[in-house]
C-alpha positions as CSV (number, residue, x, y, z in Angstrom):
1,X,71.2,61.2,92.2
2,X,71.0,64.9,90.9
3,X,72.9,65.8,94.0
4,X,75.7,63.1,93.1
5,X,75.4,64.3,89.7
6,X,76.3,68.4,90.8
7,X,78.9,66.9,93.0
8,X,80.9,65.1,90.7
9,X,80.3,68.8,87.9
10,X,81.3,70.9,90.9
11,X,84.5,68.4,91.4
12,X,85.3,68.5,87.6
13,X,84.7,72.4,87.2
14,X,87.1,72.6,90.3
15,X,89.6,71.0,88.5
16,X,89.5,73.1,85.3
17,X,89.8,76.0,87.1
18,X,92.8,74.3,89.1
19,X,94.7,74.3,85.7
20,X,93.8,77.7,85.3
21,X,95.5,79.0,88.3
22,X,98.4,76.8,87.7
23,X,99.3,78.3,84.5
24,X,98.7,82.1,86.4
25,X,101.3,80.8,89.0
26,X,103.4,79.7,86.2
27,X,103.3,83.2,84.4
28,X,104.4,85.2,87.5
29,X,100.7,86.6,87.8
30,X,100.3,85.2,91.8
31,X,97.2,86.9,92.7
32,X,95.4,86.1,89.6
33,X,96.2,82.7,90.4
34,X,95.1,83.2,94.8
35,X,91.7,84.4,92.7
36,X,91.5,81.4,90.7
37,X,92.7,78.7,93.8
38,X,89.5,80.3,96.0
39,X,87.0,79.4,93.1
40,X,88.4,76.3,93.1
41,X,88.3,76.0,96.5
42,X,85.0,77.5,96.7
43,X,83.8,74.5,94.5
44,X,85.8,71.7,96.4
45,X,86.9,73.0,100.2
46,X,88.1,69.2,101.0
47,X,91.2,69.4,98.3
48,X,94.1,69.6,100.4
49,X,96.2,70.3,96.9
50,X,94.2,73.8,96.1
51,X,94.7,75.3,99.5
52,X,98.6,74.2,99.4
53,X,98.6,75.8,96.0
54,X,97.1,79.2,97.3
55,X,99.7,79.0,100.2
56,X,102.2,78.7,97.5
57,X,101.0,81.4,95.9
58,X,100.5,83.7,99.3
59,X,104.1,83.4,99.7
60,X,105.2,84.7,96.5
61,X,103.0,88.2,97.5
62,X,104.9,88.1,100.7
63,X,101.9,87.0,102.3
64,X,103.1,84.5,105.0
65,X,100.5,84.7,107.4
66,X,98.2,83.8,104.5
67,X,100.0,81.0,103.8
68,X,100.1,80.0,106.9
69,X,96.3,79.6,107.5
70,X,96.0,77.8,103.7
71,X,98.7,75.0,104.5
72,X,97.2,74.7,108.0
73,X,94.1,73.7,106.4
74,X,95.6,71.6,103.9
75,X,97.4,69.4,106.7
76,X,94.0,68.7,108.5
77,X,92.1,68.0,105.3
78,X,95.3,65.7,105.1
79,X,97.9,64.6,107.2
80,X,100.0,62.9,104.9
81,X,100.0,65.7,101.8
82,X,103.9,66.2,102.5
83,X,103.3,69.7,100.3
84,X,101.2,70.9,103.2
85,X,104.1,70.9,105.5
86,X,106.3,72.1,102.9
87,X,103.7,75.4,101.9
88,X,104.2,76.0,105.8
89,X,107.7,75.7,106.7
90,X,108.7,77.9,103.8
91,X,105.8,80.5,105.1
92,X,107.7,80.7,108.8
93,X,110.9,80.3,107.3
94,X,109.9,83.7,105.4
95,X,108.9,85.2,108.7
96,X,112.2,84.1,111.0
97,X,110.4,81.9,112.7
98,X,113.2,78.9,112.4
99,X,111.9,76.4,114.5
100,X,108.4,76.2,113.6
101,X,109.7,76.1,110.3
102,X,112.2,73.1,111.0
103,X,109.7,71.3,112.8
104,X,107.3,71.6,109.9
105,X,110.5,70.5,107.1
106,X,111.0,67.5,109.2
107,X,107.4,66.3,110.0
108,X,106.9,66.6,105.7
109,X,110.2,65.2,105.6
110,X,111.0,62.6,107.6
111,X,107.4,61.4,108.8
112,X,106.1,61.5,105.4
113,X,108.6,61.7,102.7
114,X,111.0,58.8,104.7
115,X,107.9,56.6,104.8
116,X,106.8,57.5,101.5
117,X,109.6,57.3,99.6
118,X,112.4,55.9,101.8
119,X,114.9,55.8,98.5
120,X,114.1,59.2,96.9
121,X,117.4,61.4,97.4
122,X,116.2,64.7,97.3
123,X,114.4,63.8,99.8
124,X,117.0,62.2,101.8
125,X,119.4,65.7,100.8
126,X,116.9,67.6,102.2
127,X,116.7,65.8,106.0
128,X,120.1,66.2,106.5
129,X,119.7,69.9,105.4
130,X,117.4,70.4,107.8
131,X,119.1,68.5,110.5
132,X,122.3,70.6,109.8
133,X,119.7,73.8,110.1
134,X,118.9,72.8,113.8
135,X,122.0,72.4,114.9
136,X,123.1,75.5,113.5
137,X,120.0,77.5,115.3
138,X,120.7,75.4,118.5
139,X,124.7,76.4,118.6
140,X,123.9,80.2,117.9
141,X,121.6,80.1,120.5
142,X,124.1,78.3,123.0
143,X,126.6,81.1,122.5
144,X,124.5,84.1,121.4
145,X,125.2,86.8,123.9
146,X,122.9,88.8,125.9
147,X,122.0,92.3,124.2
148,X,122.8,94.4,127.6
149,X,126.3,92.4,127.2
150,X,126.8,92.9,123.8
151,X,129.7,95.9,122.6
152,X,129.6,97.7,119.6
153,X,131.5,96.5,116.9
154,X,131.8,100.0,115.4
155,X,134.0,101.1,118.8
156,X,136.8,97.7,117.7
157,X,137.7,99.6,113.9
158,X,140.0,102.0,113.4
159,X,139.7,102.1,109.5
160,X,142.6,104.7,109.3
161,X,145.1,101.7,110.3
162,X,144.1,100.0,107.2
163,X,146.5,100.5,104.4
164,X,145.3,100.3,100.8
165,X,147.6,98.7,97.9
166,X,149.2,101.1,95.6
167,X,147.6,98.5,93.0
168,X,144.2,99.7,94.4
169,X,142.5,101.4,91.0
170,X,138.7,102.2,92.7
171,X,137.3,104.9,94.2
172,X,139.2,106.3,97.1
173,X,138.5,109.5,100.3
174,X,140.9,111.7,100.4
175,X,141.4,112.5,103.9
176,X,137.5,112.3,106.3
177,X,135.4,114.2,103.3
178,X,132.8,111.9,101.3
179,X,132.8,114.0,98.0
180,X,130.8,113.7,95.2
181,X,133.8,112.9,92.8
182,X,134.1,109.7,95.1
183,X,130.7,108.7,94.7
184,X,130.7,109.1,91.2
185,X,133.6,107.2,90.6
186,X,132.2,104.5,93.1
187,X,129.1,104.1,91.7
188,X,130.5,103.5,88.6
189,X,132.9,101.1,89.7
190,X,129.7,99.3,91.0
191,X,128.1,99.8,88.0
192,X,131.1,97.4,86.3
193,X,130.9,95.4,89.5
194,X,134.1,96.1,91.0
195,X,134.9,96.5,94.8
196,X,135.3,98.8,97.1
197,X,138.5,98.9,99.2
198,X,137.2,98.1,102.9
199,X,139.0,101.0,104.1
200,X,136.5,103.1,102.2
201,X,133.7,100.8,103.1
202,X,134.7,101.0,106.6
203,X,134.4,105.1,106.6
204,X,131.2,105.2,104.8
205,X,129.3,103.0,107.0
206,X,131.1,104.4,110.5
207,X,130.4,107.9,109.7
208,X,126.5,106.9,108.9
209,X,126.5,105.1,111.9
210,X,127.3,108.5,113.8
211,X,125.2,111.1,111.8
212,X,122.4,108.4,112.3
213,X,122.7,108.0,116.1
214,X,121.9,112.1,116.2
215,X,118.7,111.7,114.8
216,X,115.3,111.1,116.3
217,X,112.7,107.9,116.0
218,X,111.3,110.9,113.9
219,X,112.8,113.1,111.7
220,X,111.1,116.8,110.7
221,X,111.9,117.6,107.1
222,X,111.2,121.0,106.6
223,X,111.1,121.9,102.6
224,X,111.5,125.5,101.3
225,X,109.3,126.7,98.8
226,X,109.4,125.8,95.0
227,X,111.9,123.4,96.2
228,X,111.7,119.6,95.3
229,X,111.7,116.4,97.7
230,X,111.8,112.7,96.2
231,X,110.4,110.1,98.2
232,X,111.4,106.1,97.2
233,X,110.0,103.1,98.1
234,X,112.0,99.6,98.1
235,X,115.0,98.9,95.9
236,X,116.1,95.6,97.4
237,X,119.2,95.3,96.2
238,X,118.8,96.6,92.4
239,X,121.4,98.4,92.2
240,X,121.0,99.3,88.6
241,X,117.7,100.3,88.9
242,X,119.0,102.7,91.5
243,X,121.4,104.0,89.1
244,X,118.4,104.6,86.9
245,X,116.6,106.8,89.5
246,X,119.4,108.7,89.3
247,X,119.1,109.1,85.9
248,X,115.6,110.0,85.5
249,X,115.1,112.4,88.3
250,X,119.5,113.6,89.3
251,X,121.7,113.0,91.9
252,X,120.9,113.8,95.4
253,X,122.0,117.6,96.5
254,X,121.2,120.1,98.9
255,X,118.5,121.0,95.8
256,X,117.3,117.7,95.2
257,X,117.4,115.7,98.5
258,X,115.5,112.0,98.5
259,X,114.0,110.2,101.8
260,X,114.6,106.2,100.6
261,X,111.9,104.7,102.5
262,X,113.3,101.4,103.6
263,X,114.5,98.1,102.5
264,X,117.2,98.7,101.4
265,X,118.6,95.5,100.8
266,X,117.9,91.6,100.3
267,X,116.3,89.8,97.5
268,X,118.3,91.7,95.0
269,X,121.6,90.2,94.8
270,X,123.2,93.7,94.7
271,X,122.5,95.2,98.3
272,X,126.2,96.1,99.0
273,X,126.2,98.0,96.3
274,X,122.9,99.8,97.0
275,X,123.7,100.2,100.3
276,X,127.2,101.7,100.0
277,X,125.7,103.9,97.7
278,X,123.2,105.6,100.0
279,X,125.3,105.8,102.9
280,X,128.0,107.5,101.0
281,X,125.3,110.3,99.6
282,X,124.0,110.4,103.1
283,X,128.3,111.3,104.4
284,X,128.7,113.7,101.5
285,X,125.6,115.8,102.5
286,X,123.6,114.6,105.0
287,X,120.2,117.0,104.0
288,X,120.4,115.5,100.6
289,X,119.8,111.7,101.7
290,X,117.3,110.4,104.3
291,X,116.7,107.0,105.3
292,X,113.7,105.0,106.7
293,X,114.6,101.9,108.3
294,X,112.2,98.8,106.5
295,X,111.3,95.3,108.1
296,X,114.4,94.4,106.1
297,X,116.8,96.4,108.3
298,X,117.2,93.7,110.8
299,X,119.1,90.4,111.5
300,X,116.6,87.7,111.3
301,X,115.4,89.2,107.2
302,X,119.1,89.5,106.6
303,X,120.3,86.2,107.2
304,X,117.2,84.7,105.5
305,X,116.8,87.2,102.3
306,X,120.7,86.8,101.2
307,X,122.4,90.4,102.4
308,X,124.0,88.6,105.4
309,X,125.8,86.4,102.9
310,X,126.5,88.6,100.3
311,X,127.9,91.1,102.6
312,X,130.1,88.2,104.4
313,X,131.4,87.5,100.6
314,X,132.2,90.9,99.4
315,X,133.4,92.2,102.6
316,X,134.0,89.6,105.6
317,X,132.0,88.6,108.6
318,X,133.0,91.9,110.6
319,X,130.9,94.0,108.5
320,X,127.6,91.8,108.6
321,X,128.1,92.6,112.5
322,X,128.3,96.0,111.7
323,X,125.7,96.8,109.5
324,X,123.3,94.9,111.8
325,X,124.5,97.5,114.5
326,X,124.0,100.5,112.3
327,X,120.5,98.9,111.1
328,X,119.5,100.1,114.3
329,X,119.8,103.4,114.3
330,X,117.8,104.5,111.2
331,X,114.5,106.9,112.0
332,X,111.4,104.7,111.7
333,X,109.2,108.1,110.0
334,X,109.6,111.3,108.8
335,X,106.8,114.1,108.6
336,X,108.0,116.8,106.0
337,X,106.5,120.4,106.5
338,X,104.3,118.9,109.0
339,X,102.0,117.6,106.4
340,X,102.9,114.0,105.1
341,X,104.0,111.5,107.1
342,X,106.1,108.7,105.4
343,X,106.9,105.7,107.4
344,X,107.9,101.9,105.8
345,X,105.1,99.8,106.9
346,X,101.5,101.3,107.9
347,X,99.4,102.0,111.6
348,X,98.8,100.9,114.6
349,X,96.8,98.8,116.3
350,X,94.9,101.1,118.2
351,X,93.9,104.5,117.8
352,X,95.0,107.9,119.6
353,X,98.4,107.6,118.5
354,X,100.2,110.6,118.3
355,X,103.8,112.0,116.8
356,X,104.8,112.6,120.4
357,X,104.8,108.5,120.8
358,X,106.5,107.5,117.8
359,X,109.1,110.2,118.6
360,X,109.1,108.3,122.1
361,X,110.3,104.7,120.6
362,X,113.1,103.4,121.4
363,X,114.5,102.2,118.0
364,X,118.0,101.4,118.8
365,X,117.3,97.4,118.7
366,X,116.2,94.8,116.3
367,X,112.4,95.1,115.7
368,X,109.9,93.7,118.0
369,X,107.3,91.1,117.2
370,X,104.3,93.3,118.4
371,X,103.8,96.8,119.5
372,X,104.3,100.5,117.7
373,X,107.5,100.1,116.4
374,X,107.0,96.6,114.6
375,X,103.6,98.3,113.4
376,X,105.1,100.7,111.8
377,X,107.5,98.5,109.9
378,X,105.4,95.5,109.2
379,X,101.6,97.2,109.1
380,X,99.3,97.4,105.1
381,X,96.4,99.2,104.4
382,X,93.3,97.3,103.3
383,X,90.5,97.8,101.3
384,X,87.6,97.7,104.1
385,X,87.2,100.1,107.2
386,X,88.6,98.9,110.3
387,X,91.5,96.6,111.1
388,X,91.7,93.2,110.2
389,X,94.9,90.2,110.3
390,X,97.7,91.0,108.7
391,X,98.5,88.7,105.4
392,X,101.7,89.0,106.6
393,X,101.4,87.5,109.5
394,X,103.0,90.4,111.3
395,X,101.9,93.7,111.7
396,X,97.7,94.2,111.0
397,X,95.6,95.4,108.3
398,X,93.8,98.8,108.6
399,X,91.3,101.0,106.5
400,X,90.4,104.4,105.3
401,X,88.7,105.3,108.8
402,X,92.1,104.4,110.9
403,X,93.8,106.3,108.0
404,X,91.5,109.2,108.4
405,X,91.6,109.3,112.3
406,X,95.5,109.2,112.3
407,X,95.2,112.0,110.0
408,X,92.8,114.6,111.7
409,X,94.7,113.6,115.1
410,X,97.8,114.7,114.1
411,X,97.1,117.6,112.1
412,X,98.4,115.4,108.9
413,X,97.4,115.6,105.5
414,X,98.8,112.1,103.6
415,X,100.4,109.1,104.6
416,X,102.9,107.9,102.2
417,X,104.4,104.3,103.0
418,X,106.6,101.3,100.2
419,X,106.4,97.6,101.6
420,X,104.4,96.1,99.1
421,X,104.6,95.2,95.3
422,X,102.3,97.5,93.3
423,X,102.5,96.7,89.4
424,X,102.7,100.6,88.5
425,X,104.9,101.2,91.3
426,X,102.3,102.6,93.2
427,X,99.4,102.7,94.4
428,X,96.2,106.0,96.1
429,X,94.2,104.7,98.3
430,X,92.1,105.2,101.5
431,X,90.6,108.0,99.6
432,X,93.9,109.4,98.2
433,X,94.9,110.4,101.7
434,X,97.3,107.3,101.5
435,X,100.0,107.0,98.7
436,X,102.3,103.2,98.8
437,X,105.6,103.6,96.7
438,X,107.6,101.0,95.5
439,X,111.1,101.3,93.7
440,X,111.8,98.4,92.5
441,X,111.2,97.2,88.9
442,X,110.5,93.6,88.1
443,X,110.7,92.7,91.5
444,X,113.0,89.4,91.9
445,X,113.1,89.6,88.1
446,X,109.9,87.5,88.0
447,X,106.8,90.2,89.4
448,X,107.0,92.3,86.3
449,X,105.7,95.2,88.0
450,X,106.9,98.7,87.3
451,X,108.7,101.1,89.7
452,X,108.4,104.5,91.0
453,X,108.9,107.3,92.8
454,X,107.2,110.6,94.1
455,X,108.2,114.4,93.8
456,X,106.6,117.0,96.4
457,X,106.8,120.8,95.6
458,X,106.7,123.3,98.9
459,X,104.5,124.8,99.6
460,X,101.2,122.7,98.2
461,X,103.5,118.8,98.5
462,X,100.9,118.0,95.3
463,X,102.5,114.6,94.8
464,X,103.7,113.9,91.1
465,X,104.1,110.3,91.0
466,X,106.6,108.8,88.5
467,X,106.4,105.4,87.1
468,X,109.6,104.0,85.5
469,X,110.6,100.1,84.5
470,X,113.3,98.1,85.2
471,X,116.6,98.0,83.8
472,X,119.2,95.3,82.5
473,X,121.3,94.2,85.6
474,X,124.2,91.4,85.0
475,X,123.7,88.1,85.7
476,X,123.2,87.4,89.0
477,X,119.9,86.3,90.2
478,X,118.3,87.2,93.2
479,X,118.9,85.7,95.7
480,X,122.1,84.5,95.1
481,X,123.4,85.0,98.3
482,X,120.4,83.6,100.1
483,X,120.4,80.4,102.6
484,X,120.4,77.5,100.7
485,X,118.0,75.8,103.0
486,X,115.3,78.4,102.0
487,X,115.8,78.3,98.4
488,X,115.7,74.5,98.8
489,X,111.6,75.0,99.7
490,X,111.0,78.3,97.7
């Protein structure tokens, strides 16, 4: 009886703690709310509805592998929880992985919901939805082309061919030279969201293309002394928060250069803008801007996280071929003075890796599911020594001890790296030898977290870390460009 007694308390407390993490979801505060789901669970293991909650919750940190394992369990604790397979699809939808996430929308759909609920018409909406999905994936596959076959788009534009209407009032290059009078007047026609002509989009992003096919997998910074070097994390398509980095710490010049560390784009309904922006600095002086390429520099993130489409509606279908081209070519690190080594992601799986094999990568392709190069773009630090799964589901987990051992093995002093929310921006770990920066404000105008970026001095590279918040933007939400099919589970 006493044990039928603690039971039923354990049940009930489960519950009020269940309502708990419910209003932290609802508040935007996701890993209070993963916090409060495992006490819950901890209480009550066999409710499929607190594990699908966490999964929920997983996925809003970006944490798909997470996920993953939570709506797993769900599903066996039981079958016909329709949310399970829901929590799951939208978890390998986040990841690319389309088919395990179709099969997953159509088992909760059409197995359960159709059973269920044969008359409900969402769900019925959503069916065909999905059935349109596979039939897309299946006819891109039947025609997809081989990537030894494959020609570069960038060799089929000749943008000088392209006239531009004398009613044309934006920014415009006089002759092959990106100046800074140009960018100015671009970024301010961004900034009152207007266009760019494509012939001028065209040269920007050819002339990127070439100055970043001359650089290595990675790049040597070499800063003078008392001179200053910014380091960004993530914008994601916040244009106006870019604008305000900018503002807070000056334009990039051959006296203030930046590295943008990746992810440039998606989520933020503003990536053209962004990205234009960065190439163009990068063409008008090409010491003053250096890019990282980010997990989000490649074809499967693009066509899920809404650049794809927003790039196809502000500038036509030939450019979403060419950015994915270009996309290729960015450096995956940069060491400056030999001392800090900044790459998107994190590590590596094993250890005795050394500079002389990351400059060995062939990056020139879209980013593998395993190995250095999709460690480097997908990897996060954890709190405990040694390597663990990724959260992710890509990618791994590593400690202070891989950190060190990096470190001392390549005569390194500090990692920095972005790839993850922090709610000041940023975040010293692994015994402040590893810095993560992230640039953009209120991420997906939900998170609420601040941004920020770093400054390094020559010769010490003391890191002065500045915190910053968001910024009105006009009213377009993230996302906006995104697949309807995933905002349909998100």
């Amino acid at each position: 009886m006493t044990s039928m007694i603690e039971s039923d308390l354990k049940i009930e407390r489960a519950e009020e703690i269940k309502v708990l993490a419910n209003e932290a979801f609802k508040a935007n505060k996701f890993s209070q709310a993963i916090d409060l789901y495992s006490q819950a669970i901890e209480l009550n293991g066999l409710n499929a509805v607190y594990w699908a909650n966490r999964a929920f919750a997983h996925t809003k940190l970006e944490q798909y592998g997470s996920a993953i394992q939570d709506s797993s369990i769900a599903i066996e604790i039981d079958p016909r929880y329709s949310k399970g397979y829901y929590r799951r699809g939208a978890a390998y939808l986040a990841m690319g992985k389309f088919k395990e996430a179709l099969k997953d929308f159509q088992q909760a759909l059409h197995s359960l919901v159709k059973r269920i609920c044969p008359n409900d018409p969402d769900a019925t909406r959503k069916l065909k939805e999905c059935e349109k999905a596979v039939q897309k994936i299946r006819f891109e596959e039947a025609i997809a082309v081989h990537e030894s076959e494959r020609h570069s788009v960038a060799d089929s534009i000749d943008f000088h061919s392209i006239e531009v209407d004398a009613q044309y009032t934006g920014a415009r290059i006089e002759g092959e030279v990106v100046t800074l009078e140009f960018v100015k007047k671009m970024m301010n026609d961004f900034k009152n969201q207007k266009h760019l002509h494509k012939r001028y989009a065209y040269q920007i992003v050819l002339e990127t293309r070439q100055l970043l096919q001359a650089m290595p997998s990675l790049v040597d910074i070499t800063i003078p002394d008392r001179c200053n070097f910014t380091v960004c994390g993530d914008v994601h398509g916040q244009f106006y928060d870019l604008l305000n980095i900018f503002e807070l710490n000056g334009l990039p010049s051959e006296e203030n250069p930046y590295l943008f560390n990746g992810d440039f784009v998606d989520r933020g309904s503003f990536s053209v803008e962004v990205i234009l922006t960065l190439f163009a600095l990068k063409c008008m002086c090409p010491t003053a801007m250096y890019l990282s390429r980010g997990n989000h520099e490649s074809k499967n993130m693009n066509k899920i996280y809404g650049f794809e489409g927003e790039v196809r509606s502000k500038l036509g279908e030939t450019f979403v071929e060419l950015f994915a081209e270009v996309f290729c070519y960015l450096p995956l690190v940069h060491v400056i003075n030999e001392k800090v080594f900044v790459v998107h992601g994190g590590l590596f799986s094993v250890d005795g890796v050394k500079l002389s094999d990351i400059r060995a990568i062939d990056r020139v392709c879209e980013p593998p599911e395993e190995g250095l190069m999709c460690e480097l773009l997908w990897s996060d630090p954890q709190p405990q020594r040694g390597r663990g799964p990724s959260k992710r589901g890509v990618g791994l987990s590593f400690g202070e001890d891989v950190t060190e051992r990096f470190l001392q093995e390549n005569n390194l002093e500090l990692i920095v790296r972005s790839h993850e929310v922090k709610d000041e921006g940023y975040e010293i770990e692994h015994d402040g030898k590893l810095i993560t920066v992230f640039s953009a404000p209120n991420y997906c105008d939900q998170m609420g977290n601040k941004g920020a970026f770093i400054r390094f001095t020559a010769p010490d590279l003391k890191p002065d870390i500045v915190s910053f918040s968001a910024v009105p933007h006009p009213d377009v939400k993230p996302m906006a460009y995104a697949n309807n099919f995933l905002r349909m589970f998100s």
